[in-house]
N, C-alpha and C positions, 0 to 999 in steps of 0.2 A: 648689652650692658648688664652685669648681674644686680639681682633685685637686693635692696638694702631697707630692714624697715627706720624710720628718722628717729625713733625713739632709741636707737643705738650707736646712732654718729649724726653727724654732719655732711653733706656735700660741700667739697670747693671745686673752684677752677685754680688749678696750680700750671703756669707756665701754656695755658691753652688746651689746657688737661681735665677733663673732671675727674676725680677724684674723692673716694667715702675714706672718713675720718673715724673711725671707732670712738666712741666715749675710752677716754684713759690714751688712746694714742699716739703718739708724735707723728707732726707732721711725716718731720723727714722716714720714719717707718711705713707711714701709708703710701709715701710716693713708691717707694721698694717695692710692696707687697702689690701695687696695681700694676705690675709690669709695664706700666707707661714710661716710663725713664732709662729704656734698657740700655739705649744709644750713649748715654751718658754714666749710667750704674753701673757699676766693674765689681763684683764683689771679691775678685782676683789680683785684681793688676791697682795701679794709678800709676796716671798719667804723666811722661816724664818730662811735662815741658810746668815747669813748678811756678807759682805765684809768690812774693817774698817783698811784695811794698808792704812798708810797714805805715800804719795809720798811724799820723803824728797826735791827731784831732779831729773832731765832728765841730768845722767852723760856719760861719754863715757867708759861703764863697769862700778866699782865701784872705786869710789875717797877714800883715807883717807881723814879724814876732817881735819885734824891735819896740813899734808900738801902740799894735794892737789893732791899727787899724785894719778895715774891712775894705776889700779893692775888687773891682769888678773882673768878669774872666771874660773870655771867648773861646770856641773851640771848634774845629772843624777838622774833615778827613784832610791827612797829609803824605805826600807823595815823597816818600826816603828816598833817595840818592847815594851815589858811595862818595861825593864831595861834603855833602849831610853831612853821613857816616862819618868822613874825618875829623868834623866839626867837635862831633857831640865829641870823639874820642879825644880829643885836645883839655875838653870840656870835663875826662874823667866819668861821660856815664858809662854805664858797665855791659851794657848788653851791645851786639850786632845790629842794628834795629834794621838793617838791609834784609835780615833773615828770618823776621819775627814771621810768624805763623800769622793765619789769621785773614781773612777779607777787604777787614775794615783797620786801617790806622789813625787812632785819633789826637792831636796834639790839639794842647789845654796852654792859654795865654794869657797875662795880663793886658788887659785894652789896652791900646796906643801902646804896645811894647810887644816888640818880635819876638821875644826871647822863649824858648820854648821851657813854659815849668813844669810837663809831662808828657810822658807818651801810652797809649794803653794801644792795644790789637785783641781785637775778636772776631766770631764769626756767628752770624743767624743761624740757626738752626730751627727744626721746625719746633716750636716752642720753646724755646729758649734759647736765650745767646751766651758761647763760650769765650770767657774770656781768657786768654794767653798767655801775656805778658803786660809787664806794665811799670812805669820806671819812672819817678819824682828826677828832675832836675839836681842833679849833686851839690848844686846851693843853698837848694832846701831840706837836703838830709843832715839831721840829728840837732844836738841842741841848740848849733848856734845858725840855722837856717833860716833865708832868707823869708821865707814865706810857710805858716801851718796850715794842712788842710790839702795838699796836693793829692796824698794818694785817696782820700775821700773823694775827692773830687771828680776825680779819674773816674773808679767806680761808679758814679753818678750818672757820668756821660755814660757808659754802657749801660748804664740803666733804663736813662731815658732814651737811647737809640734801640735797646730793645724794646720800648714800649712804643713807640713810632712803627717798628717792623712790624707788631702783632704778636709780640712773646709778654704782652703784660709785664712788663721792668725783669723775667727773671732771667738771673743770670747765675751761671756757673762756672766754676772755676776751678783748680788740683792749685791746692796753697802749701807752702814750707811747713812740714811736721810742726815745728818749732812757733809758725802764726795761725794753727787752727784755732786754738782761744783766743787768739788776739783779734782775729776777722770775728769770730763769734760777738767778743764782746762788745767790736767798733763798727761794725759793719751789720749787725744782726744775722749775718750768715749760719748756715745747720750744716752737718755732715750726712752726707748719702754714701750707704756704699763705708768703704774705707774712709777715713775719719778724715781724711786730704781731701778726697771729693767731697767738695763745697757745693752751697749753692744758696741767693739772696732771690726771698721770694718777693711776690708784688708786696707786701707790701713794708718790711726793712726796703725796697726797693725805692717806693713810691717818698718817704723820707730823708733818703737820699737826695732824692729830683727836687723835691720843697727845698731842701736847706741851699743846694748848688746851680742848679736850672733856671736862671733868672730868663725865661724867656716866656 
C-alpha cells in the first residue's frame, strides 16, 4: 500500500476498499485514481443496461399520496416466471423482468397486500453491489400515483442487502443521462468514470436503510 503522510488527506473504507482522500479532493476522484474500482470504472464505454426510476420522494417507507399516510412495506427475493411475466404486462410495467440481469431479484410490498409495488435486480460483487434494473409499480408512477417513495425504496433494499453481504451499503449503478442530477440530488449518488457511472456510498446508503429498513 503506498505511504500517505495524514496531514494531506484522509483514509476511508469505500465499498471494502481503503482508500486516501487528498485535502481538496472528491471522493468520486480518489476512488479513480486508486485503481481500486477498475471492474466497475470504464472511462471509455457505459454500461448499456441504463437505470431510469425516477425518485418521486425520500418518504419514511411508502406514503399514500391521497393522504399522506405512512404504510409498512415488506420485501423479499422473488422468483419471475413467464405467467408473472404476463401479469405484470397486462399491468402495463414496461420491462421483460423474465430477463433482467442480475443474481438477486427483489420485490417490495405493502404488508397484508400481494400486490407487487417494485421490482429492483442486482448483483454482489466483491465490494460492492450492481444494480440493473429497477421498476415502481405503473400505479405509482407520476402524479396521480398510488403510493410515493417506491423507487427510494427500492434502492434501500439494495442497499441494505449490500451491507448484509459485506459491501458496506455501496452500491452502483449506469443511470439515464437525463437522471444523473436527479439520483445525485435524491439519492446522494456521485459519478465515477463517465457521469452515468453512478455509485451510493456507505453512507447516502446507510440513510436510505434508516428512512426504509424497518427491520
Amino acid at each position: 500500500m503506498k505511504k500517505y503522510d495524514e496531514k494531506d488527506g484522509v483514509w476511508r473504507t469505500v465499498g471494502g476498499r481503503r482508500i486516501f482522500i487528498k485535502n481538496g479532493q472528491s471522493l468520486s476522484d480518489a476512488m479513480i485514481k486508486s485503481g481500486k474500482f477498475k471492474r466497475y470504472i470504464d472511462s471509455d464505454s457505459i454500461d448499456s443496461k441504463v437505470v431510469d426510476i425516477e425518485i418521486d420522494g425520500l418518504t419514511d417507507c411508502l406514503e399514500v399520496r391521497s393522504t399522506g399516510e405512512t404504510v409498512e412495506t415488506e420485501f423479499g427475493i422473488f422468483k419471475m416466471t413467464p405467467a408473472m411475466q404476463r401479469k405484470l404486462k397486462r399491468e402495463k410495467w414496461r420491462f421483460d423482468w423474465t430477463k433482467a440481469e442480475g443474481e438477486n431479484l427483489y420485490a417490495l410490498r405493502v404488508k397484508g397486500d400481494d400486490t407487487i409495488q417494485g421490482l429492483i435486480s442486482f448483483t454482489h460483487e466483491q465490494g460492492y453491489t450492481k444494480v440493473f434494473l429497477a421498476e415502481s409499480n405503473p400505479s405509482n408512477v407520476g402524479h396521480n400515483g398510488k403510493y410515493i417513495g417506491t423507487g427510494a425504496h427500492l434502492f434501500a433494499i439494495a442497499c441494505y442487502e449490500s451491507k448484509k453481504q459485506g459491501n458496506d451499503g455501496f452500491v452502483t449503478l449506469t443511470a439515464k443521462t437525463k437522471l444523473v442530477d436527479h439520483y445525485a440530488k435524491t439519492l446522494g449518488a456521485y459519478s465515477l468514470g463517465p457521469k452515468e457511472n453512478m455509485a451510493i456510498d456507505e453512507v447516502a446508503a446507510q440513510k436510505l436503510i434508516d428512512k426504509y429498513i424497518k427491520k
